[in-house]
Phi, psi and omega in degrees: 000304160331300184300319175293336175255002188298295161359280178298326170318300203268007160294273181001299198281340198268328188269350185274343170258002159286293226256027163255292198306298194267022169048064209284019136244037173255033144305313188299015188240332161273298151001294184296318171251038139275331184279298222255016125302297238262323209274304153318311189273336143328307167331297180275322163219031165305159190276336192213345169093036177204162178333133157235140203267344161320289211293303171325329172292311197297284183339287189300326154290351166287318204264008176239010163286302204269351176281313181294337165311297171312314190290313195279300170315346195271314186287312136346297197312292188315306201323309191260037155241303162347297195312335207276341195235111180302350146278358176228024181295285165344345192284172207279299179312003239239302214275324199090040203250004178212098168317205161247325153305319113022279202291289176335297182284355162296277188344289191290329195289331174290312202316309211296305191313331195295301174308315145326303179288352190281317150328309197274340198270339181165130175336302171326303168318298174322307152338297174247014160317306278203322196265334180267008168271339174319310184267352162315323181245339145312334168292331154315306184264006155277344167300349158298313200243014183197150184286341271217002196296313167326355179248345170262355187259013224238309191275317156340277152346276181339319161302344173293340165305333187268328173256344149323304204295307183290002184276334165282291216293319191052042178212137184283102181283102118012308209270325170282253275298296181329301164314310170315272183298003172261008180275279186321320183284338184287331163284328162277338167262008135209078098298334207256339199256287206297320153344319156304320139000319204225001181322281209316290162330316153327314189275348188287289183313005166066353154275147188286171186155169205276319192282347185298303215275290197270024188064170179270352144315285214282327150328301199300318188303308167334279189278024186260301185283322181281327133329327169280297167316323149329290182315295211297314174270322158325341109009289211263305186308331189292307174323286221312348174248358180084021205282161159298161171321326208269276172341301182268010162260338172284336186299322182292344190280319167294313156337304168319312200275335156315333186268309168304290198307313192279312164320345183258352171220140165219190177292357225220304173251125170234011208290359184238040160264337128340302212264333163297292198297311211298308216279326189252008162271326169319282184330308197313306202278355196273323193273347169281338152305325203271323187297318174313286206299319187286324169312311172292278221313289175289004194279330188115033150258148180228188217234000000 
């Protein structure tokens, strides 16, 4: 009786320090705005102006399918560069407390959901599925070879809004694109404010980033810029669909938290770059959904 169930704690236990490697909950920084493409394009070119609750369950399993795939390659990737930085010396693959066979077979078992899901939501998908996993394995290793890796993980990002879109439609929007890259820059400039963290390590340890090469001024300045360009196709995005009063008031808001997020760091002080990246990117992507969502709703989608 022993010997049969002995397994399973430590099945347990493996998957539960798998999802401490890919930290599956900072879904929530992409996640929302995947929701308000998928959501939108319902609205705008839905068959009927109303939920359709399939395709929103498969859009969420493609997208916490190919981020947990990403996160766990990046740690894999990652691993002897980690060892090298006292601050992420400690991480499960590092310590060995997740093996790297371990780390693999999640990664491909998210690859499969990904992909699976991407099936079921529509040929296309399925189609560029394969194209939204590239810069996904490519972003580990820019750091090697470009100063510039925050602009691959930026593009990276950017597909989710795009593949929201093509999951009603099965058609190529402009209006996700817009949505894509204004995803992508908000996620690569902080990325350029965590990033800052480790320039010393970095500069000892030969890895590149915008703060190894230009100091964490000129990072901060970087995501400063990158944000401000944010507002601006969140903007752009709000014309080209037509949103509503709700929409553009959670946009002031984010701006707000955008104001805030750069006010909690400077070149000087970083001791509050937690509470930048985690708390007010988290907020960022959850309260411009929720302004969405109310904005579709009177706009007229329904449930």
């Amino acid at each position: 009786m022993t010997a049969a169930v002995a397994p399973q704690p430590a099945a347990a236990g493996r998957a539960r320090a798998f999802l401490r490697v890919v930290m599956i909950e900072h879904s929530v920084f992409a996640l929302p705005f995947a929701y308000i493409a998928t959501l939108t394009a319902m609205l705008l070119d839905g068959p009927d102006e109303t939920v359709e609750w399939d395709t929103l369950l498969w859009v969420t399993v493609c997208m916490v399918g190919l981020r947990t795939f990403a996160m766990a390659a990046n740690r894999i990737i990652d691993r002897e560069i980690d060892a090298r930085n006292p601050r992420t010396a400690r991480r499960e693959l590092v310590t060995g407390a997740v093996s790297v066979r371990t780390a693999w077979t999640g990664a491909l078992i998210a690859l499969a959901v990904f992909l699976g899901s991407a099936a079921l939501l529509n040929p296309l998908c399925l189609a560029l599925a394969p194209v939204a996993v590239v810069p996904m394995i490519v972003y580990p290793y820019g750091k090697r070879f470009t100063d510039f890796p925050h602009a691959i993980l930026g593009l990276a990002q950017a597909a989710g809004p795009v593949g929201g879109w093509l999951a009603v439609t099965g058609s190529w929007s402009w209006d996700a694109v817009v949505l894509g890259l204004a995803v992508g820059l908000w996620i690569g400039g902080f990325d350029l404010i965590y990033a800052c963290q480790d320039v010393a390590a970095d500069r000892e340890n030969g890895v590149r980033s915008v703060p190894a090469r230009f100091g964490v001024a000129g990072s901060l300045y970087g995501a400063r810029v990158s944000h401000v360009l944010t507002l601006g196709l969140l903007a752009l995005y709000a014309v080209r669909t037509d949103a509503g009063p709700l929409f553009w008031t959670g946009l002031a808001v984010v701006a707000g938290a955008f104001a805030y997020e750069h006010s909690l760091v400077k070149p000087t002080d970083l001791s509050r770059l937690n509470r930048a990246f985690f708390t007010v990117n988290g907020f960022v992507g959850i309260s411009l959904f929720a302004f969405t969502l109310a904005d579709l709703a009177v706009r007229g989608l329904g449930l």
